[in-house]
C-alpha positions as CSV (number, residue, x, y, z in Angstrom):
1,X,50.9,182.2,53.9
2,X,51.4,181.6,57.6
3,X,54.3,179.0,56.2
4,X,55.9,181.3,54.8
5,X,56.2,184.4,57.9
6,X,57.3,181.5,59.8
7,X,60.2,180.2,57.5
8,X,61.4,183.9,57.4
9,X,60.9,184.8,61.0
10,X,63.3,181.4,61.2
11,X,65.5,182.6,59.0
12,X,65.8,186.0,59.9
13,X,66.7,184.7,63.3
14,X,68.9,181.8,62.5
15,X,70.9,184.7,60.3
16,X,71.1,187.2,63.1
17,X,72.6,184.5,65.7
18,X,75.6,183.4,62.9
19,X,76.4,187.3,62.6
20,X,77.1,187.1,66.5
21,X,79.8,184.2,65.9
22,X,83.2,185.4,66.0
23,X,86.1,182.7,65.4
24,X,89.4,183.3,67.0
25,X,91.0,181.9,63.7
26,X,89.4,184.9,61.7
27,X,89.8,187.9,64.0
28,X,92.6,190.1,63.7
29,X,94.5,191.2,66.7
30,X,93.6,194.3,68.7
31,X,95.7,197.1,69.3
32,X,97.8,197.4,72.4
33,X,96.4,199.9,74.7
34,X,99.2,202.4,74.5
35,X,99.4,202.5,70.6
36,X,95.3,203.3,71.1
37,X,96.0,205.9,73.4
38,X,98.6,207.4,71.1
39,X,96.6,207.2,68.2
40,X,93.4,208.7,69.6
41,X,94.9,211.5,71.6
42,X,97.1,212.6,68.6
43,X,93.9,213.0,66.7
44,X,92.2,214.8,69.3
45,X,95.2,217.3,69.8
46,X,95.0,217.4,65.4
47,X,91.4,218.0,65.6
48,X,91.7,221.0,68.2
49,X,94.5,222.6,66.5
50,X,92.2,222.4,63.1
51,X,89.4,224.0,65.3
52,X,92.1,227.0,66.6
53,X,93.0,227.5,62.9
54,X,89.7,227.7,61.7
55,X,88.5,229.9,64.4
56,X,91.2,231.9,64.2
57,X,90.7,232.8,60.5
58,X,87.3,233.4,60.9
59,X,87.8,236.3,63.4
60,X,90.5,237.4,62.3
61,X,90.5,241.7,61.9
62,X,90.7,243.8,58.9
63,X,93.9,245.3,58.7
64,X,92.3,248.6,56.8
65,X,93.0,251.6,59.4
66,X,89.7,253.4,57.9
């Protein structure tokens, strides 16, 4: 039994060292640092405007003069 926690311990460990290994054949390219800036700060000004809209119909009035 004690054969057998120390195989998988070995494994285990041998497994989560190969996970950490990251060719430069394989990897893709990473974005320039503009386009990520675009990117991302268009989807934070979409997400605020979302949050305006939603806001905004939630509180709106009633328009009933009673």
């Amino acid at each position: 039994m004690r054969r057998l926690v120390a195989a998988s311990a070995l494994l285990a460990l041998d497994a989560a060292a190969a996970w950490g290994d990251h060719p430069g054949a394989s990897r893709s390219e990473g974005w320039s640092p503009l386009t990520a800036a675009l990117v991302y700060g268009g989807l934070a000004l979409l997400a605020g405007m979302l949050v305006i809209v939603i806001v905004t119909l939630l509180t709106r009035r009633s328009d009933d003069p009673s």
